[in-house]
py3Dmol code that shows the C-alpha trace and the ligand (Angstrom):
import py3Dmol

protein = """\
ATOM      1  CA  UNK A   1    -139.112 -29.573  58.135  1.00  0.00           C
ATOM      2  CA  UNK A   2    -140.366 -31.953  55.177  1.00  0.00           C
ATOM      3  CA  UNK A   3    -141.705 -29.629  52.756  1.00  0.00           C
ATOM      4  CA  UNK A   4    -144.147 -31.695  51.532  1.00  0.00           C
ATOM      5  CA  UNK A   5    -145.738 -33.029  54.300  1.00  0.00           C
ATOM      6  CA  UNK A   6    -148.833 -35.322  53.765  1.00  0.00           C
ATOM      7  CA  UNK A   7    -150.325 -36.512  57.146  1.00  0.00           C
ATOM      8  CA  UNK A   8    -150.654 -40.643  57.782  1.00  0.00           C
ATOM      9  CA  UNK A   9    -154.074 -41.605  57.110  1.00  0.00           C
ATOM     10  CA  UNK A  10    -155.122 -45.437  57.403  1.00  0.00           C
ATOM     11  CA  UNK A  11    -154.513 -47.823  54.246  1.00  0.00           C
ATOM     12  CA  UNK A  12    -153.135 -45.214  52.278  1.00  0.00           C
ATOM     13  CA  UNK A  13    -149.996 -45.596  50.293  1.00  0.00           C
ATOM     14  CA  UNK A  14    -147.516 -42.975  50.564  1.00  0.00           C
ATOM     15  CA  UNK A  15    -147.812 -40.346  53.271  1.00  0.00           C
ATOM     16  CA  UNK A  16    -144.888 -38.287  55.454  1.00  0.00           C
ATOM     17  CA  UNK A  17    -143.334 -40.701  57.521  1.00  0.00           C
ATOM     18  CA  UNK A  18    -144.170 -40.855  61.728  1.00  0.00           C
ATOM     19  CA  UNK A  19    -140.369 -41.720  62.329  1.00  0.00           C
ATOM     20  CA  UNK A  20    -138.053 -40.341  60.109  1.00  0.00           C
ATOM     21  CA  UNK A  21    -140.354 -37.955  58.547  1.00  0.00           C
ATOM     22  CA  UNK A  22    -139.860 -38.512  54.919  1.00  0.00           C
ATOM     23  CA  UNK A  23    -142.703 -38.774  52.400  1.00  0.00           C
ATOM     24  CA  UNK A  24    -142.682 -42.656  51.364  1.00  0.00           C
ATOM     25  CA  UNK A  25    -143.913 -45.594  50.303  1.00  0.00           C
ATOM     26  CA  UNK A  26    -146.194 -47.126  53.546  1.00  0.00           C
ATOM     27  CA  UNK A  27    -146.740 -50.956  53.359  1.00  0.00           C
ATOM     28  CA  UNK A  28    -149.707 -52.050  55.061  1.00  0.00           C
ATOM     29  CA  UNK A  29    -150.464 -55.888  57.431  1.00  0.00           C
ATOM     30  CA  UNK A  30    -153.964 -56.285  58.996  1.00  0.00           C
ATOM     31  CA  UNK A  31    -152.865 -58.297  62.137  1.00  0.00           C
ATOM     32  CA  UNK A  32    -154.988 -61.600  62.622  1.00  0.00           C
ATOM     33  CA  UNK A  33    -155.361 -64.389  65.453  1.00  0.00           C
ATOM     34  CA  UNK A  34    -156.369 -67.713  64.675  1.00  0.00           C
ATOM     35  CA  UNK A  35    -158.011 -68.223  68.267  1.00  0.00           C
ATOM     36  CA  UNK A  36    -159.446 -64.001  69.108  1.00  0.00           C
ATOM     37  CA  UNK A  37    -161.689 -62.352  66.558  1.00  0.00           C
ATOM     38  CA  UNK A  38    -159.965 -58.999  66.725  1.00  0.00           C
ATOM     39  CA  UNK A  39    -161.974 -55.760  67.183  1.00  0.00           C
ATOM     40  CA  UNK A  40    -160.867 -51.945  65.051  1.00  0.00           C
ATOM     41  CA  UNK A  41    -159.043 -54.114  62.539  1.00  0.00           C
ATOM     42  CA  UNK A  42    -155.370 -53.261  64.000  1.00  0.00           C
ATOM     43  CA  UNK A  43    -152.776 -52.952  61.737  1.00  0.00           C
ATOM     44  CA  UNK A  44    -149.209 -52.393  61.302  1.00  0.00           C
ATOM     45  CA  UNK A  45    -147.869 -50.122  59.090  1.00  0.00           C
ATOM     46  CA  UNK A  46    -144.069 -49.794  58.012  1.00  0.00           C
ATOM     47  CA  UNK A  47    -141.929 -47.387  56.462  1.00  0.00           C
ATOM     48  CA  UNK A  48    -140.247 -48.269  53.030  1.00  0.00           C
ATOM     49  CA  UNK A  49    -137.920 -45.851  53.897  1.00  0.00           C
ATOM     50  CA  UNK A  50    -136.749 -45.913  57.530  1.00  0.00           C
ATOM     51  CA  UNK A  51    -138.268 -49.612  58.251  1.00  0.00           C
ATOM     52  CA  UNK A  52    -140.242 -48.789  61.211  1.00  0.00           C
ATOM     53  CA  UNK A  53    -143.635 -49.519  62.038  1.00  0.00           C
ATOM     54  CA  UNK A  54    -146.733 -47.897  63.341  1.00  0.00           C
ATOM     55  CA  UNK A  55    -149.517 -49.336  64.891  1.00  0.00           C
ATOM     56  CA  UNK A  56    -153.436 -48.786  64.106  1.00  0.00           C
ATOM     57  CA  UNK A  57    -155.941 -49.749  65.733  1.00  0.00           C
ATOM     58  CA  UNK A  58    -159.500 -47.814  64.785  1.00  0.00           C
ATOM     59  CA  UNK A  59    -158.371 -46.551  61.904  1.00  0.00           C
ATOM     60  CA  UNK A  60    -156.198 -44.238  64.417  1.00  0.00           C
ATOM     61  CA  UNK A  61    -152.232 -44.229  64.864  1.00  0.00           C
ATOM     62  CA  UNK A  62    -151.708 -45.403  68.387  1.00  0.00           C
ATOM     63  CA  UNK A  63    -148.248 -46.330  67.901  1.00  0.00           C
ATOM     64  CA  UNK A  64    -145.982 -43.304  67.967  1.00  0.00           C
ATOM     65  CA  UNK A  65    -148.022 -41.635  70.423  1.00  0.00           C
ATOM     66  CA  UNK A  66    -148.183 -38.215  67.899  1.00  0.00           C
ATOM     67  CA  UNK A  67    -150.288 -39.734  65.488  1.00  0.00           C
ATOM     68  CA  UNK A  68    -147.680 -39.041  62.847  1.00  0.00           C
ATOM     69  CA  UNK A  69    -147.687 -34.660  63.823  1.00  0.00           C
ATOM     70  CA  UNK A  70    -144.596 -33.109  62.368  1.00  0.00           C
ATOM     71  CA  UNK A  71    -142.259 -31.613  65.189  1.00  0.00           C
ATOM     72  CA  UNK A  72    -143.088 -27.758  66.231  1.00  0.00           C
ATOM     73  CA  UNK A  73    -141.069 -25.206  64.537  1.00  0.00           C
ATOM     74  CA  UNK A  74    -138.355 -23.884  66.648  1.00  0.00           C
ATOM     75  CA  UNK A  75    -139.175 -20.232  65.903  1.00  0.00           C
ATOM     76  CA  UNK A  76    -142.558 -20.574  67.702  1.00  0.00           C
ATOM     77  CA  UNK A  77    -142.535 -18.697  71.623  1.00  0.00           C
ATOM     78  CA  UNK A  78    -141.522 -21.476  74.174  1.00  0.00           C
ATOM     79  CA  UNK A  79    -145.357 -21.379  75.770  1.00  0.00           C
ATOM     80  CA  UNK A  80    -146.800 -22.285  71.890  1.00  0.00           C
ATOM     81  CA  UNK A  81    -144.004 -25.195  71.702  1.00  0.00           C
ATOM     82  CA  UNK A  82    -145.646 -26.392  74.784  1.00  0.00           C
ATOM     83  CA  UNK A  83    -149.337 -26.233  73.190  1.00  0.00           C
ATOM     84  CA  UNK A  84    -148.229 -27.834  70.432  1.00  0.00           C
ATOM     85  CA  UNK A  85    -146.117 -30.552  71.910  1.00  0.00           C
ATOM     86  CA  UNK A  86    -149.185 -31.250  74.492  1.00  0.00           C
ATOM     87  CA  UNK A  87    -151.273 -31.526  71.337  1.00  0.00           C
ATOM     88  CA  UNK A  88    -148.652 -33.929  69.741  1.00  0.00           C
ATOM     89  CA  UNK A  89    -148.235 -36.273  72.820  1.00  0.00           C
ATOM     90  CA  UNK A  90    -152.387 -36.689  72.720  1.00  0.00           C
ATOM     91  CA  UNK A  91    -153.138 -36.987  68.524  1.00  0.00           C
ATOM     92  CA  UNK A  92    -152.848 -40.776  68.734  1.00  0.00           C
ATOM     93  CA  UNK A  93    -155.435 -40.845  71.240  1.00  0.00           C
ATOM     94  CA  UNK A  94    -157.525 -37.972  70.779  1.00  0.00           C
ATOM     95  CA  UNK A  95    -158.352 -36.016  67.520  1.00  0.00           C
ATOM     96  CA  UNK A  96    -160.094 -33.364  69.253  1.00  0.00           C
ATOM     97  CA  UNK A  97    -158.368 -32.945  72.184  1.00  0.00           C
ATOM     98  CA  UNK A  98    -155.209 -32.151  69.560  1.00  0.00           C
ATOM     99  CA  UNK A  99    -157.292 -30.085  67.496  1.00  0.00           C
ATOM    100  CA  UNK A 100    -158.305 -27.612  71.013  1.00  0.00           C
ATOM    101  CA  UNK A 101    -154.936 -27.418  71.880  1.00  0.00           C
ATOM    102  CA  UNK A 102    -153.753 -26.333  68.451  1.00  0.00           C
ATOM    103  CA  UNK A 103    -156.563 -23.925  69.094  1.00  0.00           C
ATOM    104  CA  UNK A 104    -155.161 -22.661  72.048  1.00  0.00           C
ATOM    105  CA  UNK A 105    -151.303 -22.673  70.392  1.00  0.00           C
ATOM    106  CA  UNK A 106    -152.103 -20.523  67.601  1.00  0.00           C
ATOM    107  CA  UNK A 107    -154.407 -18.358  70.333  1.00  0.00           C
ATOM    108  CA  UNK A 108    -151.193 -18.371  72.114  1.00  0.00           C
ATOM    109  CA  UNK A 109    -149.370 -16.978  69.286  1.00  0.00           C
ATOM    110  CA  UNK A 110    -151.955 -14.084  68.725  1.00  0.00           C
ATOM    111  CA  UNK A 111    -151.605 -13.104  72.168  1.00  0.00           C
ATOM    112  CA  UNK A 112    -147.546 -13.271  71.564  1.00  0.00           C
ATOM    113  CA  UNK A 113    -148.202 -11.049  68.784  1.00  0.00           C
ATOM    114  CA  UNK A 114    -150.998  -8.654  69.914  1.00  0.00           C
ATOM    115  CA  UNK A 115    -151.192  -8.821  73.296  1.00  0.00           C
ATOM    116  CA  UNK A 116    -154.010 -10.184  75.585  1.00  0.00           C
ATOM    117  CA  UNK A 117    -157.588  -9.364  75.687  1.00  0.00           C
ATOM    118  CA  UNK A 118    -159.391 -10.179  72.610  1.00  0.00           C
ATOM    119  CA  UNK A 119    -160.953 -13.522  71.296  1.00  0.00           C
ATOM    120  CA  UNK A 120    -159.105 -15.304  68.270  1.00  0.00           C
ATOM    121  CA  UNK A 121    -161.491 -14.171  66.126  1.00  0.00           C
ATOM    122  CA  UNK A 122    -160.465 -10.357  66.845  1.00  0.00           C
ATOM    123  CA  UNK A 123    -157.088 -11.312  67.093  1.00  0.00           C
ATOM    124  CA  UNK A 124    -157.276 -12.217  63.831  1.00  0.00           C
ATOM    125  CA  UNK A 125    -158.789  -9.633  62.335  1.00  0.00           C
ATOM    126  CA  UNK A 126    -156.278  -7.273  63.891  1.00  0.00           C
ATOM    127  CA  UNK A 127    -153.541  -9.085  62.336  1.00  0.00           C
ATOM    128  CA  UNK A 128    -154.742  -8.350  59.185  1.00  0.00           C
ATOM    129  CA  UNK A 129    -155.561  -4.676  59.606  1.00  0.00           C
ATOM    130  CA  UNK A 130    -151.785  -4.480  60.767  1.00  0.00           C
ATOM    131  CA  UNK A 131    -150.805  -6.168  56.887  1.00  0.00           C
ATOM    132  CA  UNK A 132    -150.695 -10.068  57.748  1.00  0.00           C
ATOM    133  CA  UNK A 133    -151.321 -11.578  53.999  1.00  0.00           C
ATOM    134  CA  UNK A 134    -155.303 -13.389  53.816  1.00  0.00           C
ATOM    135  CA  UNK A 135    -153.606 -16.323  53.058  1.00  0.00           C
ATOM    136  CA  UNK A 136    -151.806 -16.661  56.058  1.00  0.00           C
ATOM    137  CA  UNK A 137    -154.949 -15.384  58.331  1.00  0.00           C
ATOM    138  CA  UNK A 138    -157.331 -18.570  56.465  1.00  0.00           C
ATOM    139  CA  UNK A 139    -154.531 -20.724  57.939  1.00  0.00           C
ATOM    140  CA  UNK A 140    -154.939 -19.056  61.324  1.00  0.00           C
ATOM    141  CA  UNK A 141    -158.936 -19.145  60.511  1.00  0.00           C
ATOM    142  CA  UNK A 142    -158.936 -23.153  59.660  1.00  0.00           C
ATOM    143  CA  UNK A 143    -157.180 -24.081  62.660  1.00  0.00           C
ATOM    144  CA  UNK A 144    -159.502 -21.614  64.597  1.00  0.00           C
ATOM    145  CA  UNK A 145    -162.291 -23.481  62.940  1.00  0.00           C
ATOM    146  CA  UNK A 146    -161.285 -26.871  63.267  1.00  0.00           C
ATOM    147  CA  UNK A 147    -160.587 -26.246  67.636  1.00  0.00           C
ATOM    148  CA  UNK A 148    -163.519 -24.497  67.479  1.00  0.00           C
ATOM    149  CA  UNK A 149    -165.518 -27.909  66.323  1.00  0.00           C
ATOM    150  CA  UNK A 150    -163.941 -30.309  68.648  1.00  0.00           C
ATOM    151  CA  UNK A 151    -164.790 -27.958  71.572  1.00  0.00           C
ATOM    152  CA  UNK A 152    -168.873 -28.753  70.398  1.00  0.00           C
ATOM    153  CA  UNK A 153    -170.769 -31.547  71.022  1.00  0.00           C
ATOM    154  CA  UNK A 154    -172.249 -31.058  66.750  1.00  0.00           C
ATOM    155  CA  UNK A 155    -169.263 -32.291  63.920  1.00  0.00           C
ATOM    156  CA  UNK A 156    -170.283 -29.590  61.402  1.00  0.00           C
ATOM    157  CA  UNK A 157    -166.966 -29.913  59.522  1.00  0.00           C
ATOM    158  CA  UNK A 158    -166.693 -34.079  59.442  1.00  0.00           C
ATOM    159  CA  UNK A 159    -163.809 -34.243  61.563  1.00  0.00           C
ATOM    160  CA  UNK A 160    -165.119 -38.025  62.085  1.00  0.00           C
ATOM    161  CA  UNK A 161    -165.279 -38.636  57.977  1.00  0.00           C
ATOM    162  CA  UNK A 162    -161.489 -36.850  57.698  1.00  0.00           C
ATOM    163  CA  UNK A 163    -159.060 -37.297  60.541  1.00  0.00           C
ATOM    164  CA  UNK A 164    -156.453 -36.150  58.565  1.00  0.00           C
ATOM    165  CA  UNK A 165    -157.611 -33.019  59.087  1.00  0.00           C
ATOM    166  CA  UNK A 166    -156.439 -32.364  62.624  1.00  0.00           C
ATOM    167  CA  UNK A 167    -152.730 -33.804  61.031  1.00  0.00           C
ATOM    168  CA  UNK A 168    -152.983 -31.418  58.512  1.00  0.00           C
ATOM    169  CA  UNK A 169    -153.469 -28.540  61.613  1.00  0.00           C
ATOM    170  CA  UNK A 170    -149.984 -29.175  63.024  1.00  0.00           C
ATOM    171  CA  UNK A 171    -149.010 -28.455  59.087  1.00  0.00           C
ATOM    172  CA  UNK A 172    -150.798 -25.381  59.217  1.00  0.00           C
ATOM    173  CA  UNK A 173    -149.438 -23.810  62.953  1.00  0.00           C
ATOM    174  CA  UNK A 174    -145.885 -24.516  61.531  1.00  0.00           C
ATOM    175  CA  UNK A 175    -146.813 -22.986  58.202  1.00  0.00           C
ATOM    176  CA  UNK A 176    -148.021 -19.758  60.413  1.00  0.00           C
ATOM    177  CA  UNK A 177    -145.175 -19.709  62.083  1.00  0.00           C
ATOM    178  CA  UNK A 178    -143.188 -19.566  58.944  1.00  0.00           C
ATOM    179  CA  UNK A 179    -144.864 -16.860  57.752  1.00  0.00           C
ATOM    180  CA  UNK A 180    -145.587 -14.285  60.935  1.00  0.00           C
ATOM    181  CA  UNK A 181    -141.638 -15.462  62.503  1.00  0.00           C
ATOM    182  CA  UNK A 182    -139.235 -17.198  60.794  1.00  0.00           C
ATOM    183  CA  UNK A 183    -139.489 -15.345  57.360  1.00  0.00           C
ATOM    184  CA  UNK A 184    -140.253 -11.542  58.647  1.00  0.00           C
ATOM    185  CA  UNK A 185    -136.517 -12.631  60.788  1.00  0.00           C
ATOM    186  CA  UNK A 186    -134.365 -14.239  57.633  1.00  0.00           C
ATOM    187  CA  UNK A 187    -135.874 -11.368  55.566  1.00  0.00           C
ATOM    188  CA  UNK A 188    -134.832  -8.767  58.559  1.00  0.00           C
ATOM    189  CA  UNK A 189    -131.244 -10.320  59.178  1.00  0.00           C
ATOM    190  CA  UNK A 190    -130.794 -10.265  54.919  1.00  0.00           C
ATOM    191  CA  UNK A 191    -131.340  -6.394  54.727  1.00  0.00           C
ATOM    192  CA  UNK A 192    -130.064  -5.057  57.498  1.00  0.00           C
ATOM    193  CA  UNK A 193    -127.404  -3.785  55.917  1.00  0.00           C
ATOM    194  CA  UNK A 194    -129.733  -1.035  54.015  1.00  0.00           C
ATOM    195  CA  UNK A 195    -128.103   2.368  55.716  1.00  0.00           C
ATOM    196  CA  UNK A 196    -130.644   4.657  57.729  1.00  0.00           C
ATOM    197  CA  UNK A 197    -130.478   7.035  55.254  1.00  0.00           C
ATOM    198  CA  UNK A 198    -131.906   4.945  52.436  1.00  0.00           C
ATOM    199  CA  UNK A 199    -134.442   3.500  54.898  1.00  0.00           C
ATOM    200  CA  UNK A 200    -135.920   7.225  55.426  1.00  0.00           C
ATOM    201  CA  UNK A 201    -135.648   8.043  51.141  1.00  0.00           C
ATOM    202  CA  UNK A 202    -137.530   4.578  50.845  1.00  0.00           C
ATOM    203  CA  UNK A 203    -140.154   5.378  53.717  1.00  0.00           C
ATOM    204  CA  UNK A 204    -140.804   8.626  52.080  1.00  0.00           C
ATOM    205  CA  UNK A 205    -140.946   7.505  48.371  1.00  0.00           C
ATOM    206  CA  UNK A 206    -144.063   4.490  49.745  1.00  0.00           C
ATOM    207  CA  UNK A 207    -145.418   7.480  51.546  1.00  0.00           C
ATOM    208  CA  UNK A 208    -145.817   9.689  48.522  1.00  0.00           C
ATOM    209  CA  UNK A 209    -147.104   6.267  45.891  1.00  0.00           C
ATOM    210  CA  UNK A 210    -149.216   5.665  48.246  1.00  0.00           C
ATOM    211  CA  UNK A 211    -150.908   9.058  48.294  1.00  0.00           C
ATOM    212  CA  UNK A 212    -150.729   9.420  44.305  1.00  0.00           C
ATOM    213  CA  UNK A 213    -152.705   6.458  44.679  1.00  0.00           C
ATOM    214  CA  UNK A 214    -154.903   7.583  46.427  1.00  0.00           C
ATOM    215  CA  UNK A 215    -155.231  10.912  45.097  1.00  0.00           C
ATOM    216  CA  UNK A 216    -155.926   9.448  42.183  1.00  0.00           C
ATOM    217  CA  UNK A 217    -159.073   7.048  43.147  1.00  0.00           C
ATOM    218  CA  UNK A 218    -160.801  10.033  44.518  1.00  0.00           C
ATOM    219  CA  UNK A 219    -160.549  12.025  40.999  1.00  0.00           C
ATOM    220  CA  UNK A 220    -160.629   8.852  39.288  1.00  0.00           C
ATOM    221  CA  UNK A 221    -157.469  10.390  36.828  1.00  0.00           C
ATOM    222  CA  UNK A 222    -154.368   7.865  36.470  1.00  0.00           C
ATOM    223  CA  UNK A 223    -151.162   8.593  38.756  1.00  0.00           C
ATOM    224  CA  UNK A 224    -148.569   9.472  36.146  1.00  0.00           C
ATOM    225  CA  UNK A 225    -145.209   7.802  36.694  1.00  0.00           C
ATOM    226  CA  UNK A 226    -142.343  10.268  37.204  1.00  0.00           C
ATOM    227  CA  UNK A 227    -139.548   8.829  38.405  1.00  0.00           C
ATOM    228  CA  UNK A 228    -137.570  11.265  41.164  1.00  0.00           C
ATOM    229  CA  UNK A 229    -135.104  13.505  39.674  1.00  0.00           C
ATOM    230  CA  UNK A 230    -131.378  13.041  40.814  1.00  0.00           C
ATOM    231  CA  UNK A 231    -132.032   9.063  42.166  1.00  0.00           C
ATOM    232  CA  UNK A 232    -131.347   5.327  40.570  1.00  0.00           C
ATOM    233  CA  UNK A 233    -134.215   3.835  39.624  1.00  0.00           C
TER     234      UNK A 233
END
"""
ligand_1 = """\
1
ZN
Zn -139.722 -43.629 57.841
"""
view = py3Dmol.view(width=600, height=400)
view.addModel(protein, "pdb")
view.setStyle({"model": 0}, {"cartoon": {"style": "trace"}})
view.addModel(ligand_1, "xyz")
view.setStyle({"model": 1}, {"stick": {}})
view.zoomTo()
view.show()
């Protein structure tokens, strides 16, 4: 995936490529008639890069169909590839029908992860009380947010004044998925050649820091550091 991914936005000049997905140089034509006054200002918009077009019409992407929304990671659970992919087909057409159904992927995912019977907001807060980082859970949070808004008939974050938001969502649930799937299963496969045996000395050795620590806010004396006899450091 295109690590710096910048979603399309209307009559701006470089953003992440619709087609072949590469952060570029855009080049921008209002389309005209000579005989039709022509409503939404459409507009085509082409690639440096790849030399394809897409079309605007509303200050919208119509033309690809996914409003310009990165592919879903492969790591995600087959029934979160299908939120995301129903949320994809509709982001040209629909900004908040995209942004519920990212909703409902990443609610998907918590349920994948947790199990059922809690709202997203719970889910979420489990996650973190199991040790998912607070940065990852405000991605989880914004895209909770922004589903949450489209789903109400009041725009209290100004998903009209920034589209580019909901783009920035598909971002986000493949940024999640990077973080809760894809690295927790490179990091797995990379040290899973650590022998039982060291696992256990290891388990024991966070047990007992973790303790000192401990310990040592209650009295409110330092935790000295003495390494264990008889072991590399
Ligand atoms: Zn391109």
């Amino acid at each position: 995936m295109e690590e710096d991914y910048s979603p399309p936005r209307e009559d701006e000049e470089y953003f992440t490529c619709p087609h072949c997905g590469i952060f570029g140089e855009q080049q921008w034509e209002e389309l005209t008639s000579g005989e039709f006054p022509l409503e939404n200002h459409p507009k085509l918009c082409r690639c440096w890069r790849c030399k394809r077009i897409s079309l605007w019409f509303g200050g919208m992407m119509i033309i690809p169909a996914t409003g310009g929304a990165p592919p879903p990671s492969p790591d995600l659970p087959e029934s979160v590839r299908a939120d995301y992919d129903e949320a994809r087909a509709v982001a040209g057409r629909s900004r908040r029908a995209a942004a519920a159904l990212l909703r409902v992927a990443v609610e998907n995912l918590c349920i994948h992860l947790n199990g059922p019977q809690r709202n997203l907001d719970e889910h979420i807060g489990l996650l973190v009380a199991k040790g998912l980082a607070e940065e990852t859970a405000e991605m989880f949070d914004a895209v909770r947010l922004v589903g949450n808004n489209a789903a109400h008939p009041i725009d209290r974050i100004g998903l009209d004044e920034r589209p580019e938001i909901v783009q920035t969502l598909f971002w986000l649930v493949n940024e999640i998925a990077r973080d809760v799937i894809t690295r927790p299963k490179q990091r797995a496969a990379a040290t899973a050649w650590i022998p039982p045996e060291e696992r256990a000395r290891i388990a024991a050795r966070n047990r007992k820091a973790i303790e000192k620590l401990e310990r040592s806010r209650d009295t409110g004396v330092e935790p000295t550091d003495v390494p264990d006899q008889g072991k590399d450091a």
